[in-house]
VOPA-181331 format. One record per atom (N, C-alpha, C): atom name; x, y, z; residue number from 1; residue in three letters. Coordinates in nm, 2 decimals, decimal comma. Atoms other than C-alpha are relative to their C-alpha. Layout:
// VOPA-181331
@atome:CA&xx:X&yy:Y&zz:Z&num:NUM&residu:Ala
...
This chain:
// VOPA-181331
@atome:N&xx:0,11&yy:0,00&zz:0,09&num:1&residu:Unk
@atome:CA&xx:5,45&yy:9,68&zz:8,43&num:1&residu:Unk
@atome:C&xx:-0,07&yy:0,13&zz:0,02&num:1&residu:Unk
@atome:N&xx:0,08&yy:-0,13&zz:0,00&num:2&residu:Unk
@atome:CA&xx:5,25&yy:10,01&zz:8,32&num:2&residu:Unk
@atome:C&xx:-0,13&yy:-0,02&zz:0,03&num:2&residu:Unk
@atome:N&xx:0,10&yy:0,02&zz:-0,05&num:3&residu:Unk
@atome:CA&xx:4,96&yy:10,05&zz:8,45&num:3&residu:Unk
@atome:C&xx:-0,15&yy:0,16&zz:-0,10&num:3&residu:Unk
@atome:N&xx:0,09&yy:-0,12&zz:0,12&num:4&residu:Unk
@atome:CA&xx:4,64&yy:10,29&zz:8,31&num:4&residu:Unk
@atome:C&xx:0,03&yy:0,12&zz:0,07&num:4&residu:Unk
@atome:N&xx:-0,02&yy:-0,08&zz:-0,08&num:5&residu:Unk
@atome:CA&xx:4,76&yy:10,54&zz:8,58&num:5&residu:Unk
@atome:C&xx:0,14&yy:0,10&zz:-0,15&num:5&residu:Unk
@atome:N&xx:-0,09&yy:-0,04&zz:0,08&num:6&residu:Unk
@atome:CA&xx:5,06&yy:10,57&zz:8,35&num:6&residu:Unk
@atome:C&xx:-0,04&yy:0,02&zz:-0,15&num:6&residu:Unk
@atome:N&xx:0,05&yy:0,00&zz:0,12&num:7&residu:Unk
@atome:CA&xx:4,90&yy:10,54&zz:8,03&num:7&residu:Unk
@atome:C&xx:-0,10&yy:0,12&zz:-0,03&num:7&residu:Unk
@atome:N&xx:0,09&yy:-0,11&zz:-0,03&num:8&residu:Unk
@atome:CA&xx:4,64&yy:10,83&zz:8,14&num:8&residu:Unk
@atome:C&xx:0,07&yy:0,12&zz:0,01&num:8&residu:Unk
@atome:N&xx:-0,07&yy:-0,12&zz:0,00&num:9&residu:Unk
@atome:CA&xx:4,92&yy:11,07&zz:8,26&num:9&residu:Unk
@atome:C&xx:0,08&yy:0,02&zz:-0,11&num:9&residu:Unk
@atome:N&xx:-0,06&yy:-0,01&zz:0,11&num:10&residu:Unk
@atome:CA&xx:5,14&yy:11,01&zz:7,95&num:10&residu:Unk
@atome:C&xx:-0,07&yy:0,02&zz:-0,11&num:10&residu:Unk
@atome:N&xx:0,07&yy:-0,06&zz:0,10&num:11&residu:Unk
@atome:CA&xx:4,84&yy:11,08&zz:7,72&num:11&residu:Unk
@atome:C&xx:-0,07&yy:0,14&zz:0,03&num:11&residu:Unk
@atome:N&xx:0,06&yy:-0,12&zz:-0,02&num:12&residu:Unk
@atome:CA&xx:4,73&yy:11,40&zz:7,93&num:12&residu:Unk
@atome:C&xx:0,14&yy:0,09&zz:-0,03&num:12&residu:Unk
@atome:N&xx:-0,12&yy:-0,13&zz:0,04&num:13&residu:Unk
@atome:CA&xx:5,12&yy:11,53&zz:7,92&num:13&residu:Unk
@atome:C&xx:-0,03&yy:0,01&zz:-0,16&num:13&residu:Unk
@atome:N&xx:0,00&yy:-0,05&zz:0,13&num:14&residu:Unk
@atome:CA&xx:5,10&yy:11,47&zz:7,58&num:14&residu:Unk
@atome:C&xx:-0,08&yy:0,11&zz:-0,09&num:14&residu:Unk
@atome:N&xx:0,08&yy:-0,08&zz:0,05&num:15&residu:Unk
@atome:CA&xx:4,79&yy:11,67&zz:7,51&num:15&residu:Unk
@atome:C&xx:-0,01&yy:0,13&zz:0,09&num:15&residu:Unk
@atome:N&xx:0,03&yy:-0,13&zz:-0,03&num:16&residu:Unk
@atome:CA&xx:4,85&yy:11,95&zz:7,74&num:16&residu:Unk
@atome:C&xx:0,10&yy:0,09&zz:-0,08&num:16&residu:Unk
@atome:N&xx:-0,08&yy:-0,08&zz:0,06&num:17&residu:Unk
@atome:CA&xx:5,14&yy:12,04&zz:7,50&num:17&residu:Unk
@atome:C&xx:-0,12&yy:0,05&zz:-0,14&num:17&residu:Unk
@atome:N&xx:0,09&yy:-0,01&zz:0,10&num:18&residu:Unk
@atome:CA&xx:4,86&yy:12,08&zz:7,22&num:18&residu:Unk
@atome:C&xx:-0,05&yy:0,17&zz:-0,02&num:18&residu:Unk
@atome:N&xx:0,10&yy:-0,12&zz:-0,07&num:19&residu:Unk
@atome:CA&xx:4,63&yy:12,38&zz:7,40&num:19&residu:Unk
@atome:C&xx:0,16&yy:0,11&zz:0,00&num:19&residu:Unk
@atome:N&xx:-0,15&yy:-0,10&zz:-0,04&num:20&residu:Unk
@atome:CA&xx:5,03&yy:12,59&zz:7,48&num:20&residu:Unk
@atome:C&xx:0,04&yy:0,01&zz:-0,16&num:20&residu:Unk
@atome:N&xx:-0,05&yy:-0,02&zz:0,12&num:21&residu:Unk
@atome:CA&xx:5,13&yy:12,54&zz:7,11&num:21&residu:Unk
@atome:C&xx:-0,12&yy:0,07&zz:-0,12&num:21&residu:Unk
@atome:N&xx:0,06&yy:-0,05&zz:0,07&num:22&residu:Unk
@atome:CA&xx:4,80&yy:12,65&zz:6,97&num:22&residu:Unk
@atome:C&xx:-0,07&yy:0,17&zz:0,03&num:22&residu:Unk
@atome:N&xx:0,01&yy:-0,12&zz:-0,02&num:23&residu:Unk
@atome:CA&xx:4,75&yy:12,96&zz:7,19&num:23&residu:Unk
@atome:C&xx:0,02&yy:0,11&zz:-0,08&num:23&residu:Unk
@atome:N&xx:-0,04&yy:-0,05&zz:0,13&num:24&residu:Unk
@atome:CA&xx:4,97&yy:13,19&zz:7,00&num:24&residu:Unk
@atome:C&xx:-0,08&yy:0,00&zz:-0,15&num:24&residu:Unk
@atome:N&xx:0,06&yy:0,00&zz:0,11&num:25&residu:Unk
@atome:CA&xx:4,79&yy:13,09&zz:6,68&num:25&residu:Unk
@atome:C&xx:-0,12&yy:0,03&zz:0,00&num:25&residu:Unk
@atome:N&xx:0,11&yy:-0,11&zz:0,00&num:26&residu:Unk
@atome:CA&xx:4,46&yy:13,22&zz:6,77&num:26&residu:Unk
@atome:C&xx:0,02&yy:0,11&zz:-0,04&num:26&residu:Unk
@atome:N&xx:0,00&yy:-0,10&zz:0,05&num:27&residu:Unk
@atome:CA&xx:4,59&yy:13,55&zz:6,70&num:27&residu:Unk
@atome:C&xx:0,03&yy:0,04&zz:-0,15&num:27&residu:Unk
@atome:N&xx:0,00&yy:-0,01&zz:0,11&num:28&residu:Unk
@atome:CA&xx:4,65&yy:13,51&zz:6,38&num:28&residu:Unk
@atome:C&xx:-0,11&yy:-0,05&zz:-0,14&num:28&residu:Unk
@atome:N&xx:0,07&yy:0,03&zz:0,07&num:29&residu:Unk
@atome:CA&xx:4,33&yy:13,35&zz:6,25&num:29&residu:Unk
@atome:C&xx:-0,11&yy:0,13&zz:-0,06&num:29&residu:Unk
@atome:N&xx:0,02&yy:-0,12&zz:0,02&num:30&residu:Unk
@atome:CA&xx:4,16&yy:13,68&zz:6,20&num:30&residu:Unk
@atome:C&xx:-0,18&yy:0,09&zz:0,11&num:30&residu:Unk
@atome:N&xx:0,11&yy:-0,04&zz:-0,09&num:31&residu:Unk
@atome:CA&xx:3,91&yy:13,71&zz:6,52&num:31&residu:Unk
@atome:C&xx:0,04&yy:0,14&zz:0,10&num:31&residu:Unk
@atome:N&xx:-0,04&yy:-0,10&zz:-0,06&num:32&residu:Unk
@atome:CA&xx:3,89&yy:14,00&zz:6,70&num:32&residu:Unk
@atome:C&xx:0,11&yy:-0,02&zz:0,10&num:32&residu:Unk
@atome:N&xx:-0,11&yy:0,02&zz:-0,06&num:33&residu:Unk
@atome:CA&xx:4,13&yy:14,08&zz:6,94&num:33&residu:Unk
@atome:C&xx:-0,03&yy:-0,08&zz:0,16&num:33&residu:Unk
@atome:N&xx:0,05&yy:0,05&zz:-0,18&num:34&residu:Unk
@atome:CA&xx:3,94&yy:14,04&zz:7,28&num:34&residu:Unk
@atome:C&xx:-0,07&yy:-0,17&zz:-0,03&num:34&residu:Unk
@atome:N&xx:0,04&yy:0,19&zz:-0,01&num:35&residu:Unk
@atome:CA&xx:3,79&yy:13,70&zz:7,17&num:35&residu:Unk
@atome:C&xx:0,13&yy:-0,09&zz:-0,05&num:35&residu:Unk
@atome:N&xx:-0,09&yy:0,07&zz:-0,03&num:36&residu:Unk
@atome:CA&xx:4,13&yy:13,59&zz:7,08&num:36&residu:Unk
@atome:C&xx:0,03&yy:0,01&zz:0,10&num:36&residu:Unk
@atome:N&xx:-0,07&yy:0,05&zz:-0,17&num:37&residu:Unk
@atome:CA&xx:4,27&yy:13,67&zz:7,40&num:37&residu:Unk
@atome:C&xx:-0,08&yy:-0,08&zz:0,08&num:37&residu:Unk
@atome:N&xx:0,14&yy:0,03&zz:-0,06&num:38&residu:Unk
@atome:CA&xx:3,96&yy:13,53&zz:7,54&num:38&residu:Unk
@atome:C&xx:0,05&yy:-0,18&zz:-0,02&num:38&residu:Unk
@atome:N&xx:-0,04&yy:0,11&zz:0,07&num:39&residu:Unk
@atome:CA&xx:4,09&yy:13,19&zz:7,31&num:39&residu:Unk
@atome:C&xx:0,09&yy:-0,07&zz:0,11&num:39&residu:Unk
@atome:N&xx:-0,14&yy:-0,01&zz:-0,02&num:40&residu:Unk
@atome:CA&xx:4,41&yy:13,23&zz:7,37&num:40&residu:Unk
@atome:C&xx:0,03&yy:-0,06&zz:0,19&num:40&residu:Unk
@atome:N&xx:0,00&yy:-0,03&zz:-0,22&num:41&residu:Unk
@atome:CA&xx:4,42&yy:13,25&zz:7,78&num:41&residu:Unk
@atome:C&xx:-0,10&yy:-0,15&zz:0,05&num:41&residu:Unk
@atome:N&xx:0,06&yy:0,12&zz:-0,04&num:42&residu:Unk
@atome:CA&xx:4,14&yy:12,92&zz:7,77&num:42&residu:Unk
@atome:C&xx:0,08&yy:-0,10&zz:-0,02&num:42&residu:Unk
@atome:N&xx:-0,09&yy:0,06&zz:0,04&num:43&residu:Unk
@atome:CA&xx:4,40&yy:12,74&zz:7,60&num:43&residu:Unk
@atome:C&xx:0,09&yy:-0,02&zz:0,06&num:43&residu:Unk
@atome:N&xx:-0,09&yy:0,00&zz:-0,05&num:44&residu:Unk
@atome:CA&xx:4,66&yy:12,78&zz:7,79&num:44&residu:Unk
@atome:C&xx:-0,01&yy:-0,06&zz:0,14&num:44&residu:Unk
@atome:N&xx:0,05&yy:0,11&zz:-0,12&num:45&residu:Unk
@atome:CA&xx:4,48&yy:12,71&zz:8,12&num:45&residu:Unk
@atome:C&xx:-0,03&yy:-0,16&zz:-0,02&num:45&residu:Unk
@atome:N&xx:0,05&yy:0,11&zz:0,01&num:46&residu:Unk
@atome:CA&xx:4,39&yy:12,44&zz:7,98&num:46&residu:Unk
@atome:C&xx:0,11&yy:-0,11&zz:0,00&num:46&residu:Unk
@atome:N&xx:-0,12&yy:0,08&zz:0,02&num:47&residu:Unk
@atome:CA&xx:4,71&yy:12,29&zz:7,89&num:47&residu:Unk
@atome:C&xx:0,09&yy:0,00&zz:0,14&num:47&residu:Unk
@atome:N&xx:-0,07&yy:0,04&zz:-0,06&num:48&residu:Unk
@atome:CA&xx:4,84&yy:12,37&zz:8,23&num:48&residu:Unk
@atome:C&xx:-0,10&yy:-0,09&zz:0,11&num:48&residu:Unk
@atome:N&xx:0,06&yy:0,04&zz:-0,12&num:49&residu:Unk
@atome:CA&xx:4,57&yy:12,21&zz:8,44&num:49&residu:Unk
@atome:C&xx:0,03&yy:-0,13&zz:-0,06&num:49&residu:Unk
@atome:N&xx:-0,01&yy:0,11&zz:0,04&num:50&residu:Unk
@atome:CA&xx:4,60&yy:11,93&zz:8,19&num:50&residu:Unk
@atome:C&xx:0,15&yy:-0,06&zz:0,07&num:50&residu:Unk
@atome:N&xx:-0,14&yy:0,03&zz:-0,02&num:51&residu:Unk
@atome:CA&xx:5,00&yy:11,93&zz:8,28&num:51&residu:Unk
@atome:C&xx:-0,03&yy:-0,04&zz:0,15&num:51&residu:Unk
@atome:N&xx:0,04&yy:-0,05&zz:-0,16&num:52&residu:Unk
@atome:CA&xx:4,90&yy:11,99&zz:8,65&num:52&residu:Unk
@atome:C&xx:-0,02&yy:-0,20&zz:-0,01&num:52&residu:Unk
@atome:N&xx:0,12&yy:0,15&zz:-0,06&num:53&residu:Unk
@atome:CA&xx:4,65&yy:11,65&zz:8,68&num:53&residu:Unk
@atome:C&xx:0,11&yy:-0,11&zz:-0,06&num:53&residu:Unk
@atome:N&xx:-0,05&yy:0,10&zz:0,06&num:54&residu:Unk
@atome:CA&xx:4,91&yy:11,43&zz:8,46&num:54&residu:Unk
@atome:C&xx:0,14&yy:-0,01&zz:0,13&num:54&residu:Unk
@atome:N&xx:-0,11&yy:0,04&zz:-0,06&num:55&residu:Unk
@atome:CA&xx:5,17&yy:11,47&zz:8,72&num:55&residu:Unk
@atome:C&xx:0,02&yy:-0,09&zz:0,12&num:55&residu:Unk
@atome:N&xx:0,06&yy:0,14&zz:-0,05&num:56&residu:Unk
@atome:CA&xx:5,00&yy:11,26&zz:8,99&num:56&residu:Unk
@atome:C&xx:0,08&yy:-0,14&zz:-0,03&num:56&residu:Unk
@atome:N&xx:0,05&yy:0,08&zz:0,08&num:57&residu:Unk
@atome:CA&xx:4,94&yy:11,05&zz:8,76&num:57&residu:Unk
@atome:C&xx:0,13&yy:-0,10&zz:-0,01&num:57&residu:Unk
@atome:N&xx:-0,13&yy:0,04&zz:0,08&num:58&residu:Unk
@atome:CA&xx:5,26&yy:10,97&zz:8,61&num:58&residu:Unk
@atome:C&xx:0,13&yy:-0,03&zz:0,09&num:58&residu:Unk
@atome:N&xx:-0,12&yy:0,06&zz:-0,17&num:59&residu:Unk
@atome:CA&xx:5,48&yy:10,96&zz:8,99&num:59&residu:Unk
@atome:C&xx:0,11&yy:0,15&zz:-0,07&num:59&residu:Unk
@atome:N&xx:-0,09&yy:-0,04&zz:0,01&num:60&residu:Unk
@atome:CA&xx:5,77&yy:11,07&zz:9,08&num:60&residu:Unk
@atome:C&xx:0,15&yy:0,00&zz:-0,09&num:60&residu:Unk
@atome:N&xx:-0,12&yy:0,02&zz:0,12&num:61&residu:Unk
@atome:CA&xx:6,04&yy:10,92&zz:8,85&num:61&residu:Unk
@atome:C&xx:0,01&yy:0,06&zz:-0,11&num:61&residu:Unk
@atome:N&xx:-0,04&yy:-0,04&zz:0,13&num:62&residu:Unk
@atome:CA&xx:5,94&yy:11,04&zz:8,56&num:62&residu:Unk
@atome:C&xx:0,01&yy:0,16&zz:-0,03&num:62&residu:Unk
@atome:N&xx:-0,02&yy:-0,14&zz:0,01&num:63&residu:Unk
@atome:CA&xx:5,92&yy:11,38&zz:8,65&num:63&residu:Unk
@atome:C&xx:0,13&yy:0,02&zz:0,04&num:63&residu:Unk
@atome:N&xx:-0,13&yy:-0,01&zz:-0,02&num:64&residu:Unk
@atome:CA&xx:6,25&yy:11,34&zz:8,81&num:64&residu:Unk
@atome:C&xx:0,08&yy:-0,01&zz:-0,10&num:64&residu:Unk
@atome:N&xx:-0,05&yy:-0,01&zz:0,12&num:65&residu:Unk
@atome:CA&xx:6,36&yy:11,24&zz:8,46&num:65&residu:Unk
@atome:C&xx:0,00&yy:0,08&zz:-0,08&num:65&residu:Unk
@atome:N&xx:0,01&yy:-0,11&zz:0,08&num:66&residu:Unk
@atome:CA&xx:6,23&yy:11,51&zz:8,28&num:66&residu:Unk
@atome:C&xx:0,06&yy:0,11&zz:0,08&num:66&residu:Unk
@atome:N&xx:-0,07&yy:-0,11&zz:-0,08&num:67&residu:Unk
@atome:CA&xx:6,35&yy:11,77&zz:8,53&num:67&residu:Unk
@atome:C&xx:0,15&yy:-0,01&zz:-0,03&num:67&residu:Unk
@atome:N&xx:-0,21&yy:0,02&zz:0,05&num:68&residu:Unk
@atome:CA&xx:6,73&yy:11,61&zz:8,47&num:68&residu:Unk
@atome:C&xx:0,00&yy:0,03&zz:-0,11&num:68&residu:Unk
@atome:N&xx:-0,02&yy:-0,04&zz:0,17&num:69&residu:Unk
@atome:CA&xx:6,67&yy:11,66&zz:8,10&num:69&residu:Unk
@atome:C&xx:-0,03&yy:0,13&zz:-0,03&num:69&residu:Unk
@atome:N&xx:0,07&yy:-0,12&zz:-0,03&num:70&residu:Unk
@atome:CA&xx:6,53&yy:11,99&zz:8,11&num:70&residu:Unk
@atome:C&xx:0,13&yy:0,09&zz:0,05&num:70&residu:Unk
@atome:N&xx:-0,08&yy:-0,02&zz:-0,05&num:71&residu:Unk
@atome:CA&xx:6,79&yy:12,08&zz:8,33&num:71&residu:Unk
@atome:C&xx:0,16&yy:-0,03&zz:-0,03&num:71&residu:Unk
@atome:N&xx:-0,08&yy:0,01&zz:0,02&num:72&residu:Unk
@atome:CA&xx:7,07&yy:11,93&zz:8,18&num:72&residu:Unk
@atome:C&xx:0,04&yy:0,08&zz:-0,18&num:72&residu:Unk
@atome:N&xx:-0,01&yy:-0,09&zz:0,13&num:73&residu:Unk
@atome:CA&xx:6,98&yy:12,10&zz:7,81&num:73&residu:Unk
@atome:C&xx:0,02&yy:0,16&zz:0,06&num:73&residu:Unk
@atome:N&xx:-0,02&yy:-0,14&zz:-0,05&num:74&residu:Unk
@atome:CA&xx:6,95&yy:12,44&zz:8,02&num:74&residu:Unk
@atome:C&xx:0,14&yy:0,04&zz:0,02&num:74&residu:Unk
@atome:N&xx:-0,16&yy:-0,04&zz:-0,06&num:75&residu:Unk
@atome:CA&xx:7,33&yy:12,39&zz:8,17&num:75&residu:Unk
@atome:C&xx:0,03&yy:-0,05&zz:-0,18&num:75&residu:Unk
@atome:N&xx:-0,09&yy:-0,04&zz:0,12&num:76&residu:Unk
@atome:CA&xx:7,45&yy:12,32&zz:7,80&num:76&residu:Unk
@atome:C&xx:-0,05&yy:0,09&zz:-0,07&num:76&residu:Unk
@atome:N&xx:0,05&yy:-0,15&zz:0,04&num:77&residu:Unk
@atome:CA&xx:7,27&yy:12,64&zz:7,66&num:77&residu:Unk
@atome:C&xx:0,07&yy:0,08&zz:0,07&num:77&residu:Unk
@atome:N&xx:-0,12&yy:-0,08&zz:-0,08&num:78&residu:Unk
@atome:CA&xx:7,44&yy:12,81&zz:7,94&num:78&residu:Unk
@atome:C&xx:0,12&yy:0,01&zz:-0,03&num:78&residu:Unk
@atome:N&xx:-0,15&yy:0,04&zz:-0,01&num:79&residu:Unk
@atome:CA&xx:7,80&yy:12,68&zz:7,89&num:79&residu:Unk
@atome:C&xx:0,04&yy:0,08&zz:-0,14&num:79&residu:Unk
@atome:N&xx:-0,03&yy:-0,06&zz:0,17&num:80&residu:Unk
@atome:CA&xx:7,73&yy:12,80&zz:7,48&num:80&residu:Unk
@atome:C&xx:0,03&yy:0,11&zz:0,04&num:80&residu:Unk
């Protein structure tokens, strides 16, 4: 049975991908350059600290699982 531990880390992995995918697009909204980077760089911390705290969270299995998947798409990218 899941518990909020798991329901807490699987909604923080979820949202640290958010902050990493929107980085990048700061620089295209049309703010200067040093307050995008400025964006840009809060965003990104943000999404890893978010990653960071969810791993706790979420145990070892499932990061075990994503690591094998992760790792098993890397070795068929390789082999291509």
């Amino acid at each position: 049975m899941k518990d909020w531990k798991y329901y807490t880390g699987m909604a923080l992995f979820l949202f640290s991908w958010v902050p990493w995918s929107l980085a990048p697009v700061v620089f295209f909204i049309g703010l200067p350059a040093s307050k995008a980077a400025g964006i840009s760089a809060f965003l990104v911390i943000l999404g890893e600290v978010t990653f960071l705290v969810s791993i706790p969270l979420l145990g070892r299995p499932f990061i075990k699982q994503v690591k094998d998947k992760v790792m098993a798409l890397l070795k068929r990218a390789w082999e291509e």
